[in-house]
MDTraj code that builds the backbone (N, CA, C; nanometers):
import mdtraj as md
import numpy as np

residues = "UNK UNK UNK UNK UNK UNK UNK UNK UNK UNK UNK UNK UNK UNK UNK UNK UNK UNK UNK UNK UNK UNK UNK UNK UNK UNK UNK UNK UNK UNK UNK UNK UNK UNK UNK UNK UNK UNK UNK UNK UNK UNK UNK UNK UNK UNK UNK UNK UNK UNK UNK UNK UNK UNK UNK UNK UNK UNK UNK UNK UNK UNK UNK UNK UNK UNK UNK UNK UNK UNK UNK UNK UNK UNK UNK UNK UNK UNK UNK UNK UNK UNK UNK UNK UNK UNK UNK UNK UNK UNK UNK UNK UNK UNK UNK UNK UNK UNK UNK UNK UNK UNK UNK UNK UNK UNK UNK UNK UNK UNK UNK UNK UNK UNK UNK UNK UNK UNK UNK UNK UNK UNK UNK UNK UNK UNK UNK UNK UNK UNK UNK UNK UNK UNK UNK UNK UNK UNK UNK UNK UNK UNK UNK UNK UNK UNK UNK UNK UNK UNK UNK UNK UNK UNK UNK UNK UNK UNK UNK UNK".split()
xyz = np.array([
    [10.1122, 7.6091, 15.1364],
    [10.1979, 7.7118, 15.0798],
    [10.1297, 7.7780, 14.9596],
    [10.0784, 7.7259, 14.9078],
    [10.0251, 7.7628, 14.7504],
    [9.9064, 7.8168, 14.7969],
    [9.8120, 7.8111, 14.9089],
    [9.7287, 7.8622, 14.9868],
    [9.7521, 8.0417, 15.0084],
    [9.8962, 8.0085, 15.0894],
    [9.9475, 8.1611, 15.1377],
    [9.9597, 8.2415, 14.9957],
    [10.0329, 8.1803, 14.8917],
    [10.0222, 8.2648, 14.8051],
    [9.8837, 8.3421, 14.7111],
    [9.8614, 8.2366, 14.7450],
    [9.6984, 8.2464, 14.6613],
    [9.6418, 8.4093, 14.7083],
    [9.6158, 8.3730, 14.8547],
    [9.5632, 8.4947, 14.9971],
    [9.6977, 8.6277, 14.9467],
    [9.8414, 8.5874, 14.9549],
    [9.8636, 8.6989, 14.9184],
    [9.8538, 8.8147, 14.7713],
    [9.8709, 8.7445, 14.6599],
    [9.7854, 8.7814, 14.5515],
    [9.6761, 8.8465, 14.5492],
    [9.5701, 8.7748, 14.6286],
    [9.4436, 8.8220, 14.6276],
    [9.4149, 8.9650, 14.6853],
    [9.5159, 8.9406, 14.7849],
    [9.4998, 9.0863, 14.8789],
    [9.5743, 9.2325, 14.8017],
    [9.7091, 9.1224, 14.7030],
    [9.7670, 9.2943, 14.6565],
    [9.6903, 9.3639, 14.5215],
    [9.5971, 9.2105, 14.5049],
    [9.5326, 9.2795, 14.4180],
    [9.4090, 9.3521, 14.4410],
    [9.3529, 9.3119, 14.5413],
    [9.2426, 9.4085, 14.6415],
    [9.3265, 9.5364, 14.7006],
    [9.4582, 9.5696, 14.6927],
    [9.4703, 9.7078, 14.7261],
    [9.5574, 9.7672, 14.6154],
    [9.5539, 9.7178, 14.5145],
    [9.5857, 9.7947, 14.3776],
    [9.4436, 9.8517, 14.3181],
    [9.3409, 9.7790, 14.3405],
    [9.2054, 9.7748, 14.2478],
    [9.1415, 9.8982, 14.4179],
    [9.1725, 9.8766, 14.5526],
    [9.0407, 9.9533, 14.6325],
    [9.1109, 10.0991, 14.6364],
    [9.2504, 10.1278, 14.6247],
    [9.3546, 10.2200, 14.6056],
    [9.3982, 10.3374, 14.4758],
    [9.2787, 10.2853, 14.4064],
    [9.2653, 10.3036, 14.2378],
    [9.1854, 10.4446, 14.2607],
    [9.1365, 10.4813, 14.1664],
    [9.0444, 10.6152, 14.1036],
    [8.9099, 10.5912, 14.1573],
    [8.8754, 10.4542, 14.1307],
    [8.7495, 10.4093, 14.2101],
    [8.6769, 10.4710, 14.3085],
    [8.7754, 10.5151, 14.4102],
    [8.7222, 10.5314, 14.5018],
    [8.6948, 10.6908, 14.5391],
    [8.7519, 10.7746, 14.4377],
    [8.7745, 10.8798, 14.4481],
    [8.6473, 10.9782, 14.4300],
    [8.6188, 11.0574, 14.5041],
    [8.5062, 11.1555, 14.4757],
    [8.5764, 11.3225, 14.4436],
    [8.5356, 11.3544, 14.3205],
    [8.5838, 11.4823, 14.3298],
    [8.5237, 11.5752, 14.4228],
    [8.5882, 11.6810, 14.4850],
    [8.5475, 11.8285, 14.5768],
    [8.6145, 11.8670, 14.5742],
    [8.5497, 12.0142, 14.6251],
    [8.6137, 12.1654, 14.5610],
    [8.7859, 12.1879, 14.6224],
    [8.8194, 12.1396, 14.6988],
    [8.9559, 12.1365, 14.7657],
    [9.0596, 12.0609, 14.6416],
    [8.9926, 12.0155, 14.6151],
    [9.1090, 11.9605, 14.4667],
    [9.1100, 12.0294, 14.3905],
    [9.0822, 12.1765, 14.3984],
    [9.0313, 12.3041, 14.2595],
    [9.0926, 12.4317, 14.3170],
    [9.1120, 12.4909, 14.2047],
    [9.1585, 12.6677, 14.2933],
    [9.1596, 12.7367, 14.1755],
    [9.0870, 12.8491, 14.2347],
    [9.0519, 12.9898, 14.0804],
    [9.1819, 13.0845, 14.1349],
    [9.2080, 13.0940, 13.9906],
    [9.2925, 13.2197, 14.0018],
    [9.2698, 13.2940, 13.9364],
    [9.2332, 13.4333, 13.9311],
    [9.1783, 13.5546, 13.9029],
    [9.2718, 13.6599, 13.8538],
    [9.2664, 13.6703, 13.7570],
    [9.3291, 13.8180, 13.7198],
    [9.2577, 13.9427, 13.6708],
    [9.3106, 14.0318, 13.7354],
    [9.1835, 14.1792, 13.6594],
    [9.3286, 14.2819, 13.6270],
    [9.2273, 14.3372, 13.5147],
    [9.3382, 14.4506, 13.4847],
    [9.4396, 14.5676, 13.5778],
    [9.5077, 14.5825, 13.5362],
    [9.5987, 14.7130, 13.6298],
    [9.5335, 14.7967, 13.7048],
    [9.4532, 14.8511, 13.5568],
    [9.3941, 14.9981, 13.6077],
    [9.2199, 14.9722, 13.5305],
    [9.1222, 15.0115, 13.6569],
    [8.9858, 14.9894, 13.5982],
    [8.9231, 15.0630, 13.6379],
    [8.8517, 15.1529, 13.5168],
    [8.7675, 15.2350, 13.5091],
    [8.5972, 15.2820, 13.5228],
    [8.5660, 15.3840, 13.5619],
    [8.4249, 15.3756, 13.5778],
    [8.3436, 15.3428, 13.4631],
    [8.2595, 15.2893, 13.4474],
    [8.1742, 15.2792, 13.3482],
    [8.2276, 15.2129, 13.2022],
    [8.3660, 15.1412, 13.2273],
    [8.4114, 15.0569, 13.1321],
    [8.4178, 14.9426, 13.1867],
    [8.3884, 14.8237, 13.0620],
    [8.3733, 14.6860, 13.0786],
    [8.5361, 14.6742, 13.1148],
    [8.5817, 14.5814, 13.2128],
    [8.6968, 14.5141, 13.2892],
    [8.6700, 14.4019, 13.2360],
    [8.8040, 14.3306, 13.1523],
    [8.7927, 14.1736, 13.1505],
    [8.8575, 14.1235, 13.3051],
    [8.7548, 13.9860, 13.3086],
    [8.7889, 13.9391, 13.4315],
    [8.8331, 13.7534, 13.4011],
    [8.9686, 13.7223, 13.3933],
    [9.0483, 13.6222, 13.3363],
    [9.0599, 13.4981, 13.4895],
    [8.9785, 13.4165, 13.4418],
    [8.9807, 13.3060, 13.5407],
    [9.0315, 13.1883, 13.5030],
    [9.1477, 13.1331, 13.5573],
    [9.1702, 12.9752, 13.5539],
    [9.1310, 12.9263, 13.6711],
    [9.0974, 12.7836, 13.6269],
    [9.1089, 12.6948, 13.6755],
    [9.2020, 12.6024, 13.7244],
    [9.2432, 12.5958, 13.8261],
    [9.3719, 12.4517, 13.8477],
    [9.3368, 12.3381, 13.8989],
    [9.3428, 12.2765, 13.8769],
    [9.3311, 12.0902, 13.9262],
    [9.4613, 12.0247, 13.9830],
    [9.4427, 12.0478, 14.0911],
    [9.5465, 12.0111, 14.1956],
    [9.5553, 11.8497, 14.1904],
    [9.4552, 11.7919, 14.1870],
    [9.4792, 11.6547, 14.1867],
    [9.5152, 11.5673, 14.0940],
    [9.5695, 11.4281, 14.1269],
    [9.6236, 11.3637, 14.0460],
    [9.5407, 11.2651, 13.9730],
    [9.4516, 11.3146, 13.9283],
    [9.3060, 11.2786, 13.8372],
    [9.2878, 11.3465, 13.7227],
    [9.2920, 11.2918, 13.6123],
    [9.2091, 11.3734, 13.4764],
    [9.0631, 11.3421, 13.5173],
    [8.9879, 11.4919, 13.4959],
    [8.8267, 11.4659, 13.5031],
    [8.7214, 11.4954, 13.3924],
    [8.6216, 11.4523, 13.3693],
    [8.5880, 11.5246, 13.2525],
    [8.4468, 11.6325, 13.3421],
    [8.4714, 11.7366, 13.2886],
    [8.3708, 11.8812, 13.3313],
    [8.2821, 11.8972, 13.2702],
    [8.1670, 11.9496, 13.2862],
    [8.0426, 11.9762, 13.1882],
    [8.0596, 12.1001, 13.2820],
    [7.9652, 12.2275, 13.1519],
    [7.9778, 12.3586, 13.2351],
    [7.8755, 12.4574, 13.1506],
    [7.8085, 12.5146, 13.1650],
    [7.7349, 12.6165, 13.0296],
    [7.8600, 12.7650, 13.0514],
    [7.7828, 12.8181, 12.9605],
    [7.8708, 12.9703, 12.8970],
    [7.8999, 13.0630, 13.0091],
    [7.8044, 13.0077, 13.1434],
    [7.7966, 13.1048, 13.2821],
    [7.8770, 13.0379, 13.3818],
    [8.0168, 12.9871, 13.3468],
    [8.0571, 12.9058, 13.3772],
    [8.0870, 12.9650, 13.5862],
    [8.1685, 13.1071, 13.5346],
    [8.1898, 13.1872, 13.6676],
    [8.1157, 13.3141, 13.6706],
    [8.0845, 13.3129, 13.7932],
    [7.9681, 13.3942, 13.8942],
    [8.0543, 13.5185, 13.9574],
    [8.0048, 13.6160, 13.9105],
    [8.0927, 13.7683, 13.9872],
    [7.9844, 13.8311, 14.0963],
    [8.1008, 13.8521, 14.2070],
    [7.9981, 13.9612, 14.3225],
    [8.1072, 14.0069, 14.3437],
    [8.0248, 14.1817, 14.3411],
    [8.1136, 14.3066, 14.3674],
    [8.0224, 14.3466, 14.5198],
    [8.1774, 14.4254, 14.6043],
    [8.0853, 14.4365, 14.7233],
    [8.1809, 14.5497, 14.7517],
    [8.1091, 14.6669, 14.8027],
    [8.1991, 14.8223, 14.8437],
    [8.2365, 14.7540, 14.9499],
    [8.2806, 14.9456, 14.9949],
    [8.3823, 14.9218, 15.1059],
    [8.2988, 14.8885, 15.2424],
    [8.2211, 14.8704, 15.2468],
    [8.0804, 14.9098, 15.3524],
    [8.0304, 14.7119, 15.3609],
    [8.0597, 14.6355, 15.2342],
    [8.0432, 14.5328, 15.2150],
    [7.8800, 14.4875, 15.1529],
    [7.8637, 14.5711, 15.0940],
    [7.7261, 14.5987, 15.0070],
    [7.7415, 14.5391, 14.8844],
    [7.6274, 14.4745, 14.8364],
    [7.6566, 14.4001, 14.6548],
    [7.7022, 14.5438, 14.6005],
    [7.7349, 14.5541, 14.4647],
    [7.7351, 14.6100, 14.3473],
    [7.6848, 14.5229, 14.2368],
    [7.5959, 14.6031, 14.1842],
    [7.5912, 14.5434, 13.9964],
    [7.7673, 14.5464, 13.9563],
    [7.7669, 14.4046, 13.9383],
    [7.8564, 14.3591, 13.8411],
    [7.8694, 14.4372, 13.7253],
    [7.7896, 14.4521, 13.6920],
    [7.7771, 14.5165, 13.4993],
    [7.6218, 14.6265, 13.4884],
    [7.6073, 14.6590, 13.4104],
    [7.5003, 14.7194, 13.3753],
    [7.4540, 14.6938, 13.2526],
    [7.2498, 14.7033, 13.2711],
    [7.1890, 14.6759, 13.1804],
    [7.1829, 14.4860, 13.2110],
    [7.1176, 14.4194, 13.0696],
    [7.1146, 14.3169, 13.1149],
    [7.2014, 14.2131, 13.0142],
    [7.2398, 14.1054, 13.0926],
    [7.2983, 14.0068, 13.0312],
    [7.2338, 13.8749, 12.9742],
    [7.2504, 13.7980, 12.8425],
    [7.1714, 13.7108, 12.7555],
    [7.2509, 13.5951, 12.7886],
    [7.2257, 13.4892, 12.8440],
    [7.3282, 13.3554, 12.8450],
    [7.2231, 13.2349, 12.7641],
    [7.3525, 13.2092, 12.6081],
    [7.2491, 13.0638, 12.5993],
    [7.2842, 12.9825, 12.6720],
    [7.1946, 12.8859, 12.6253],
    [7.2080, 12.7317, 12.7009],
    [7.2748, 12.6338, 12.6807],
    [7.4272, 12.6872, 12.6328],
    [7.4817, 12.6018, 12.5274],
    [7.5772, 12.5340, 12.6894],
    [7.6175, 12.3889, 12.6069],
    [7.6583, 12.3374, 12.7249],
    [7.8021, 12.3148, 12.7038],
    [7.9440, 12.2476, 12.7811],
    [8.0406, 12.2216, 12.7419],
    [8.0845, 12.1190, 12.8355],
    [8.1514, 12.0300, 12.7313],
    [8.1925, 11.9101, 12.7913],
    [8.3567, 11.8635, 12.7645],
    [8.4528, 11.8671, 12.8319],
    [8.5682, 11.9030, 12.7966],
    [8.6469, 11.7762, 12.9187],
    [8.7833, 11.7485, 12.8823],
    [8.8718, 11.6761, 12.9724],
    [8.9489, 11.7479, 13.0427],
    [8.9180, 11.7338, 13.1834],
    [9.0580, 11.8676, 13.2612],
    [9.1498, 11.7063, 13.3204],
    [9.2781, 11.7901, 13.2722],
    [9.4124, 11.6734, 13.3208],
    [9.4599, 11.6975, 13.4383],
    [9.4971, 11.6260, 13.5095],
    [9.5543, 11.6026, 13.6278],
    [9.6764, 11.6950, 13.6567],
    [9.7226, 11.7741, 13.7284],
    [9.7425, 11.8837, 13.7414],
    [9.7810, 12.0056, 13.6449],
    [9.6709, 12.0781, 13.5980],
    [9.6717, 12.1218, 13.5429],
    [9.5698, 12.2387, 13.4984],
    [9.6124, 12.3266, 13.3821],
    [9.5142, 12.4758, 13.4271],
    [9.4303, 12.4421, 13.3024],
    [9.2545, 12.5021, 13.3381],
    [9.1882, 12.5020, 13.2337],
    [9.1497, 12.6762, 13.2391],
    [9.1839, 12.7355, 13.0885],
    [9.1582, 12.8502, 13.0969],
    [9.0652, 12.8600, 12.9985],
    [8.9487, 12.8465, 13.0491],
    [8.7721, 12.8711, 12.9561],
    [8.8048, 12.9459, 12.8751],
    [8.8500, 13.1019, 12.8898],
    [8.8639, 13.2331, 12.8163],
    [8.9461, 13.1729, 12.6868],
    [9.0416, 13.0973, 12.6810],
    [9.0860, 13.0473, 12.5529],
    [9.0262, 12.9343, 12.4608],
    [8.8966, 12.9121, 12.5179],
    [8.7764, 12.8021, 12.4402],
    [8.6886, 12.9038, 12.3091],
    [8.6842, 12.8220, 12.2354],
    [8.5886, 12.9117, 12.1182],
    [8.4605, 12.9327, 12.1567],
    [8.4020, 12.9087, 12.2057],
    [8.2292, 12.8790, 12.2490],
    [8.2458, 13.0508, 12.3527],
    [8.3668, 13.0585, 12.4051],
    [8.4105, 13.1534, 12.5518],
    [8.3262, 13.2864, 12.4876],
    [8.2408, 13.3721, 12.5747],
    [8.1805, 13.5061, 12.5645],
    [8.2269, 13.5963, 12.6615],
    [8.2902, 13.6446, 12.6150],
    [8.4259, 13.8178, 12.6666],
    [8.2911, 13.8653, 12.7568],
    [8.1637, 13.8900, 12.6974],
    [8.0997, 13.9821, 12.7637],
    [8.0740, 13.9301, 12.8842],
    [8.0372, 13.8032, 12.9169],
    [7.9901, 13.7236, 13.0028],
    [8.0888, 13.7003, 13.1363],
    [8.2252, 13.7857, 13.0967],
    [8.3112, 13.7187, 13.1912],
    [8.4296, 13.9391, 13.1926],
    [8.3313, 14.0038, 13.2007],
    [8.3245, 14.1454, 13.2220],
    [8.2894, 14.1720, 13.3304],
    [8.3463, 14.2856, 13.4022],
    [8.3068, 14.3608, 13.5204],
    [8.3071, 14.5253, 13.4726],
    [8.1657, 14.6137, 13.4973],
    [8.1429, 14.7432, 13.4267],
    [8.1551, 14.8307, 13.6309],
    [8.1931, 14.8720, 13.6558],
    [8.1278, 14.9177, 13.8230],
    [8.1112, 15.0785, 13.7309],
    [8.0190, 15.1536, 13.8588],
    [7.9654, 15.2635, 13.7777],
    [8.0144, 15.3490, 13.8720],
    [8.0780, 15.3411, 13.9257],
    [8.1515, 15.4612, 14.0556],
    [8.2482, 15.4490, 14.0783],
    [8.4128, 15.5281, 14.1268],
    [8.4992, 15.5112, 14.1823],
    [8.4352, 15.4574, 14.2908],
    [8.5915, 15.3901, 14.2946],
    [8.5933, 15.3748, 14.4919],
    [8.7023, 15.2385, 14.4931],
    [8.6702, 15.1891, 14.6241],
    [8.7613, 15.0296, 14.6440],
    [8.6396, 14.9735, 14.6326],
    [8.6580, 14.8431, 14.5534],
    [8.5648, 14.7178, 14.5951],
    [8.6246, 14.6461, 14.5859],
    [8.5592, 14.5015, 14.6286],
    [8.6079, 14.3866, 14.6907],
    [8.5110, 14.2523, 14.5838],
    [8.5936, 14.1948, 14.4859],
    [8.5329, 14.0605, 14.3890],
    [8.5268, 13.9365, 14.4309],
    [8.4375, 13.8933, 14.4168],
    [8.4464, 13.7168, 14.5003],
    [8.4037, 13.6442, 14.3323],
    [8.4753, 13.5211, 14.3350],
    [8.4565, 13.5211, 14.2007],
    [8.4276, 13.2983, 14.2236],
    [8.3096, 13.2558, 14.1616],
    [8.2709, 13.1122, 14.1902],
    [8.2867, 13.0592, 14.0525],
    [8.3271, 12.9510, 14.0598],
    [8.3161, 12.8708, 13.9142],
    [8.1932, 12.7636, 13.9448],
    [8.0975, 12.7618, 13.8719],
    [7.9756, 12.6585, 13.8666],
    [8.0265, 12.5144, 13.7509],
    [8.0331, 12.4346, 13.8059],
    [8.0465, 12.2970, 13.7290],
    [8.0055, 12.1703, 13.7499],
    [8.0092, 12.0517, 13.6909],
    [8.0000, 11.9296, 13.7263],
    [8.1198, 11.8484, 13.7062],
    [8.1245, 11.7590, 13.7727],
    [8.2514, 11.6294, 13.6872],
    [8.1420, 11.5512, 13.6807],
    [8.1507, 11.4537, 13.6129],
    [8.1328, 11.3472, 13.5635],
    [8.2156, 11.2241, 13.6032],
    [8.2314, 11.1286, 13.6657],
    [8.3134, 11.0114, 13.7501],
    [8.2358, 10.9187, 13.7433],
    [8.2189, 10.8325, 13.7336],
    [8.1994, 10.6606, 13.7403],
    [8.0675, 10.6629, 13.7782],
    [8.0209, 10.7630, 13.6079],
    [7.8986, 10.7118, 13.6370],
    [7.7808, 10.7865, 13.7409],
    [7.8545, 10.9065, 13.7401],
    [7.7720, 11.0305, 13.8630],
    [7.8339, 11.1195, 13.8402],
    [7.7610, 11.2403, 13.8695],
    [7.7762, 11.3651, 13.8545],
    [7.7662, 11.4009, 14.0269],
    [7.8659, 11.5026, 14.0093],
    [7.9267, 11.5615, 14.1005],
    [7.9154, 11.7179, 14.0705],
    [7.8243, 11.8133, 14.1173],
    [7.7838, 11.9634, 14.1104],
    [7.8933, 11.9981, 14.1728],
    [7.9789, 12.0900, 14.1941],
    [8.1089, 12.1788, 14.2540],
    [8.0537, 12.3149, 14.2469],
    [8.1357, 12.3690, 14.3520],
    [8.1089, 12.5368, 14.3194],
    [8.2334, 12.5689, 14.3823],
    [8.3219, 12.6322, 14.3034],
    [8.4696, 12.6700, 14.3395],
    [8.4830, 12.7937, 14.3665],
    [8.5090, 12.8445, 14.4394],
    [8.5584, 13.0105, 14.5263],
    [8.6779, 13.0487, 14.5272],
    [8.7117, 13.1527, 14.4342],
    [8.8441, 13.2234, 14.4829],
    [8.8427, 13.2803, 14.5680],
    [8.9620, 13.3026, 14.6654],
    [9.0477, 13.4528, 14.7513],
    [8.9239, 13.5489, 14.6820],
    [8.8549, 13.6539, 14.7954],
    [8.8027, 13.7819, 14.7367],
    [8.9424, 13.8495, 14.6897],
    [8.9297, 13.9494, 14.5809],
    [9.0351, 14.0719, 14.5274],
    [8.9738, 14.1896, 14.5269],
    [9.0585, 14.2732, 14.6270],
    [9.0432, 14.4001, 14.6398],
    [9.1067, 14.4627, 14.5344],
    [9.0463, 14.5616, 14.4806],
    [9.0307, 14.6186, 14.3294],
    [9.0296, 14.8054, 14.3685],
    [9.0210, 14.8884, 14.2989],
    [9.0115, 15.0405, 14.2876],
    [8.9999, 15.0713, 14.1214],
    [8.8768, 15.1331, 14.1685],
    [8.7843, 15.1615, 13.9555],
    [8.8053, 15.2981, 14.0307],
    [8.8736, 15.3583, 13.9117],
    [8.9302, 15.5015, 13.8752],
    [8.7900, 15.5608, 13.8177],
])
top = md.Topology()
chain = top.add_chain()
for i, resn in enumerate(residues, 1):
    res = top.add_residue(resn, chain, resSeq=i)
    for name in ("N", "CA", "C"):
        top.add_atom(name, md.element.get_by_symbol(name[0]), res)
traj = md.Trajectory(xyz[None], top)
């Protein structure tokens, strides 16, 4: 009898401990960008382009990320790149290491380190285009790094 109990113990504690965080690998399906762009966007003016992050899962993670955190591609109606911006852009190498909580939004743009310019869209022509917008990151988990690359919904847009 003291046998059976022993075996059962052992086992609920082998599926409290194999059932745990342990086992968990973060990927991009536990993530979702949500994108906002202004009303109305103009030719040859900088567009802020406002990205959260959500963490769908029931995990706090910790993120490392530099200042280039999200990646913009503009594509006409034809499905052709566009320059994002014009002229050229300076990114340091500064890095960031931050806790994202378990369901919940991380909005970079409200971090002090955050660069407005870096997270701008300039298009130099009317027309419709179409934004695909990636977040570049790592987690950090037990001891490994985990590279992600998160993809929003493209947004169809019209620069006046």
């Amino acid at each position: 009898m003291k046998c059976v109990k022993m075996i059962c113990i052992s086992f609920m504690v082998f599926l409290i401990y194999g059932c745990g965080m342990h086992d968990v690998e973060p990927d991009e399906s536990m993530f979702e960008l949500a994108v906002t762009l202004p009303e109305k966007i103009y030719a040859n003016q900088p567009a802020d382009v406002l990205v959260d992050i959500r963490n769908h899962s029931k995990y706090t993670w910790e993120i490392r990320h530099g200042l280039d955190l999200f990646h913009y591609e503009v594509k006409d109606q034809l499905g052709n790149s566009v320059p994002p911006f014009i002229g050229m852009r300076v990114v340091d190498s500064l890095g960031h290491i931050t806790k994202f909580e378990k369901k919940s939004t991380y909005s970079f743009y409200k971090s002090d380190i955050y660069q407005k310019n870096l997270n701008q869209i300039t298009i130099q022509h009317p027309g419709t285009y179409t934004l695909e917008v990636s977040a570049n990151l790592t987690i950090r988990h037990q001891k490994k790094n985990y590279p992600l690359i998160i993809k929003a919904d493209p947004i169809e847009f019209i620069v006046r």
